[in-house]
C-alpha positions in Angstrom: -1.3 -9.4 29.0 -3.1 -5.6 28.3 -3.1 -4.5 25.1 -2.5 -0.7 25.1 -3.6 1.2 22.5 -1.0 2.9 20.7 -2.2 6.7 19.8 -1.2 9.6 17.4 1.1 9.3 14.8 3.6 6.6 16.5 6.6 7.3 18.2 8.6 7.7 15.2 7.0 10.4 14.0 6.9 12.4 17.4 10.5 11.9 17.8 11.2 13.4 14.3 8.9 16.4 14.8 10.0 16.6 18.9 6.3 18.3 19.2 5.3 15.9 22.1 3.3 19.2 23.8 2.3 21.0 21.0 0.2 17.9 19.9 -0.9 17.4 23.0 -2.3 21.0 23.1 -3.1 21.2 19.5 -6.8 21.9 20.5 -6.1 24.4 22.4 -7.2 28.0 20.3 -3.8 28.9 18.3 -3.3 32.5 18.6 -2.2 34.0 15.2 1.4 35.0 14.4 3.3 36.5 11.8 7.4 35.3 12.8 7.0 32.1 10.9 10.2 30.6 12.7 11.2 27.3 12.9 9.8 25.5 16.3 6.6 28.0 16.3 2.9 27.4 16.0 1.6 30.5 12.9 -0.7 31.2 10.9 0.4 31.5 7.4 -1.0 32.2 4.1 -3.1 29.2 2.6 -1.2 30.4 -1.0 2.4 30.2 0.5 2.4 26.6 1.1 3.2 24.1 -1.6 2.9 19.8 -1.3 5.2 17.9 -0.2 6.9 16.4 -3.1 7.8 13.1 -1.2 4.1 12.9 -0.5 3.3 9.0 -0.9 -0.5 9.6 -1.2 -1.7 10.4 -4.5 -5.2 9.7 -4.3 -7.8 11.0 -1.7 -11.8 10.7 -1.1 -13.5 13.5 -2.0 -16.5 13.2 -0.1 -14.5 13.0 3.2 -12.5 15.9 2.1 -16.0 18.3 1.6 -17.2 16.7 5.1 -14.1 17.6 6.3 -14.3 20.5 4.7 -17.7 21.9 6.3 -16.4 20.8 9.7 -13.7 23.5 9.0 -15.7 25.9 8.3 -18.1 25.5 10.9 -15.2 25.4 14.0 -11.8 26.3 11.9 -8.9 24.0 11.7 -8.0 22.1 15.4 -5.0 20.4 14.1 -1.9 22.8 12.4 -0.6 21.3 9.7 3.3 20.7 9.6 5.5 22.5 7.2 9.5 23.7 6.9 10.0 26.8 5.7 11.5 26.8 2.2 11.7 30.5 1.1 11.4 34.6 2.5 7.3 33.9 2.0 7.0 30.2 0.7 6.5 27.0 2.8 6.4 22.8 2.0 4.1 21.0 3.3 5.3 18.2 5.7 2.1 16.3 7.0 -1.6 17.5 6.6 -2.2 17.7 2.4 -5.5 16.3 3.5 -6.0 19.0 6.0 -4.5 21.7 3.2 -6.8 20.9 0.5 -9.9 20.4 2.9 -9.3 24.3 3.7 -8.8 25.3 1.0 -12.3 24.0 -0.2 -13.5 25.7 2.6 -11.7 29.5 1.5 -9.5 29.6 3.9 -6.7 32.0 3.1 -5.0 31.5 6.1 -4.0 27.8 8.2 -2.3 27.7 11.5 1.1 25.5 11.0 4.3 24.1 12.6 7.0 25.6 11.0 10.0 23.0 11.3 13.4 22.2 10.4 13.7 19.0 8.0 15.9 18.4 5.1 14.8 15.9 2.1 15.4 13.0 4.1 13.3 13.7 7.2 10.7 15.2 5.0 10.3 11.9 3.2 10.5 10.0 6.1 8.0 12.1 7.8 5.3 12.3 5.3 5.5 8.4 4.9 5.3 7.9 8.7 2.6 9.9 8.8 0.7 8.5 5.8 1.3 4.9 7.1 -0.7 6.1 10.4 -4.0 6.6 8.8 -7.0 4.6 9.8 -8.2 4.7 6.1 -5.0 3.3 4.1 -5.3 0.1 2.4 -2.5 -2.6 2.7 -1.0 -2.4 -0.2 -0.7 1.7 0.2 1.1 0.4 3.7 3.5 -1.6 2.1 4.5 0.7 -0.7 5.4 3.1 2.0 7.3 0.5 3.8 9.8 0.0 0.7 9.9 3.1 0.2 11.8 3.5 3.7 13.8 0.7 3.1 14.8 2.1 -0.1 14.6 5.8 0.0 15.3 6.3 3.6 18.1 3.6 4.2 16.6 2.0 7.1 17.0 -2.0 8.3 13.3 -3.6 8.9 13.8 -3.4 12.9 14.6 0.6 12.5 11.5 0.5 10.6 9.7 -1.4 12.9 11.0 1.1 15.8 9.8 4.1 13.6 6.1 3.3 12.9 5.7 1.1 16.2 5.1 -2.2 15.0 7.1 -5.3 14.9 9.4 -7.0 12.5 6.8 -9.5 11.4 4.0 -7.5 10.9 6.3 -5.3 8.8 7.5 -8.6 6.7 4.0 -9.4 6.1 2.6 -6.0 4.3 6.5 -6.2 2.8 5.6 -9.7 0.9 1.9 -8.3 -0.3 4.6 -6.7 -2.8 5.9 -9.9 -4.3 2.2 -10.9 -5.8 1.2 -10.1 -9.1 0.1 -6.9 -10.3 -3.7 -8.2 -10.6 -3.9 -9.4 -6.4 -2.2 -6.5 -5.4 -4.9 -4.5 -7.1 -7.7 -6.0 -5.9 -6.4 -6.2 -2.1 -5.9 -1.9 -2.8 -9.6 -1.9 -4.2 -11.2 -4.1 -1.3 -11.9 -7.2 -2.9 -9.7 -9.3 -0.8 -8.4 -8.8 2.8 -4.9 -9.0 3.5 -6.0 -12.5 5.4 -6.6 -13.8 1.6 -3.6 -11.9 0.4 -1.7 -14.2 3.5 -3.3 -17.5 2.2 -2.5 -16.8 -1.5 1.1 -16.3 -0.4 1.5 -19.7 0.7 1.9 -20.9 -3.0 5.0 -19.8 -4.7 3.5 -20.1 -8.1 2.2 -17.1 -10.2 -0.6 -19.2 -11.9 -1.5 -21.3 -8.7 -1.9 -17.8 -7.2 -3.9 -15.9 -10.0 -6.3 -19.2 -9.8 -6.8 -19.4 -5.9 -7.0 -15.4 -6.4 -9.7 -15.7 -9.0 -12.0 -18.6 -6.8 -12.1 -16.1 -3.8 -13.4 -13.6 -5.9 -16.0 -15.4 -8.1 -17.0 -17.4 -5.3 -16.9 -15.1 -2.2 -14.7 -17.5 -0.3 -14.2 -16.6 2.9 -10.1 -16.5 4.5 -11.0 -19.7 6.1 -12.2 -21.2 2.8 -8.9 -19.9 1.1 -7.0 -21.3 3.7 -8.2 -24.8 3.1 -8.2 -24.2 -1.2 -4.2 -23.4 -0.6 -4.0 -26.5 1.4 -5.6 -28.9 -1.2 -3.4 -27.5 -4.0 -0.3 -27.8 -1.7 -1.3 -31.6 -1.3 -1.4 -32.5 -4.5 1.8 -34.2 -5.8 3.5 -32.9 -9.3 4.2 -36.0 -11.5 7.6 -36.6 -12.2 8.4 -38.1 -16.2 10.0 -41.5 -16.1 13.3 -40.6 -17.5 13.6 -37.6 -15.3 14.8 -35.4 -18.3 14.2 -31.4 -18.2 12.0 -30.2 -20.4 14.3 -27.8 -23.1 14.1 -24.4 -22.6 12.2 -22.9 -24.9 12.7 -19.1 -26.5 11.8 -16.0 -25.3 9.1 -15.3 -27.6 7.8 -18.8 -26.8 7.9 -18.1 -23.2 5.5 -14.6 -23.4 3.1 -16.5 -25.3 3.1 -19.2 -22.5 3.0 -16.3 -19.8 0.0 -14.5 -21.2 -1.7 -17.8 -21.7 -0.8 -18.4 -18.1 -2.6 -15.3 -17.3 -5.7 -15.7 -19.3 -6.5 -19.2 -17.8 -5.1 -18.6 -14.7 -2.8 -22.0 -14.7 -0.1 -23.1 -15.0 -0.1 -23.0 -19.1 2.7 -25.2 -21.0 3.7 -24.5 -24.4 5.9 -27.7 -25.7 7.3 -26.6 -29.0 9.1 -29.6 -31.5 10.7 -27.7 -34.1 9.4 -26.9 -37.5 6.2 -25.0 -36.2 5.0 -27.9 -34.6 3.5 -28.2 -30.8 1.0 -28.3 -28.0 -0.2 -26.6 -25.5 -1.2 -27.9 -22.2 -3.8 -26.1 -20.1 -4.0 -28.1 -16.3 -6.8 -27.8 -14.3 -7.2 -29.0 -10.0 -11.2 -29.5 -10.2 -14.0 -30.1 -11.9 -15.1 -26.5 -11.3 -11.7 -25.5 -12.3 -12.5 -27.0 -15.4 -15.5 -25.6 -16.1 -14.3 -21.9 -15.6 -11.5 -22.9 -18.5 -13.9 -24.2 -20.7 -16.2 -21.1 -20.1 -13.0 -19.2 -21.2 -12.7 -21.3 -24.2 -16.3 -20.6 -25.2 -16.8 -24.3 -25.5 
């Protein structure tokens, strides 16, 4: 079977723009115009064009954006950016902020453009469909933009499969990053984990079980493999059952964030067993000996 690379912005994105020949001649020397209609390749003023509101990028590397910058400088802008027209002399962006805001740092006043048609919905859909196309996004930027076209843009997973050219599973999987806690999530967008970690971690349902397996690849380096075989042993292990097979009683609310923060803190499985009158324990569970040490080295002990 050949694998052929997929190139541009994915079919999705073509379609919605239907600029199949102006990308394909986008490097072509743009020659200035001042009609600004929908369909046409211009040149408009830098100061006319505001963000795109449904922009799902917030953050973006300053460094590359003064390289990017110079190179703009030195040979002009190649690639228009997209925009619809919203006013008699105002524009909104579409795709390229990262183009926009490299030109301006290089003084441009002017920036050749697509002017397009779009309402709210394309626009959103567009700019996410673009973002999830760059090289440089992290997973959990990719998933974000994959609710938010579930959500926002009322789509089934297989139409957004179809959109951004990739399959159902592959959607799924940056799709379930979003169910880990707050604490994975971040360090999978910071780099401290792959998404191959983030895809091991998954395979235990439980938040504590996951914040500890989390915490051992980072403090030990563990490589995917290592994870792998770290979720495995802690599948293995049987849970004890108590001999009368009675529930434990539900304890109250303010009980219950006291035994989630502990949770957190320890990263286990944390159980706070309250017998009226002020009276209780807490039980903190450990899988190893190492696991042991790191709560004791919590504890100060």
């Amino acid at each position: 079977m050949t694998y052929q690379k997929k190139t541009g912005l994915g079919r999705g994105l073509s379609a919605l723009l239907d600029d199949t020949e102006a990308v394909q001649n986008n490097k072509q020397e743009i020659p200035p115009s001042n009609g600004s209609q929908p369909g046409s390749i211009s040149h408009i003023q830098v100061s006319q064009v505001e963000v795109n509101p449904f922009q799902p990028r917030t953050e973006f590397d300053r460094e590359a954006l003064l390289e990017l910058s110079d190179s703009i400088r030195l040979q002009g802008l190649i690639q228009p950016i997209t925009v619809r027209k919203s006013g008699q002399n105002s524009y909104q962006l579409i795709s390229g902020e990262r183009r926009l805001r490299a030109s301006k740092l290089a003084g441009l006043t002017e920036i050749p453009a697509y002017v397009r048609t779009a309402n709210d919905q394309q626009m959103l859909e567009m700019a996410l469909i673009e973002n999830i196309q760059r090289e440089n996004l992290n997973a959990i930027e990719v998933a974000l933009s994959f609710q938010r076209m579930l959500d926002e843009c009322s789509l089934k997973q297989e139409e957004l499969g179809d959109r951004v050219s990739k399959n159902r599973s592959t959607v799924t999987n940056y799709l379930r990053l979003l169910k880990l806690p707050p604490a994975i999530q971040a360090s999978i967008r910071d780099g401290q984990i792959s998404m191959g970690h983030a895809k091991a971690i998954l395979g235990l349902e439980q938040v504590d079980k996951q914040l500890f397996v989390h915490k051992e690849v980072i403090s030990k380096g563990l490589s995917v493999r290592k994870a792998e075989e770290l979720v495995r042993e802690i599948q293995q292990q049987k849970t004890t059952k108590k001999p009368d097979g009675k529930r434990p009683e539900p304890i109250s609310f303010q009980y219950q964030k006291i035994q989630d923060d502990l949770g957190s803190k320890f990263a286990t499985h944390v159980k706070l067993k309250v017998q009226g009158q002020g009276k209780g324990s807490i039980e903190i569970p450990f899988v190893s000996n190492d696991d042991l040490s790191r709560i004791l080295e919590l504890l100060d002990w």
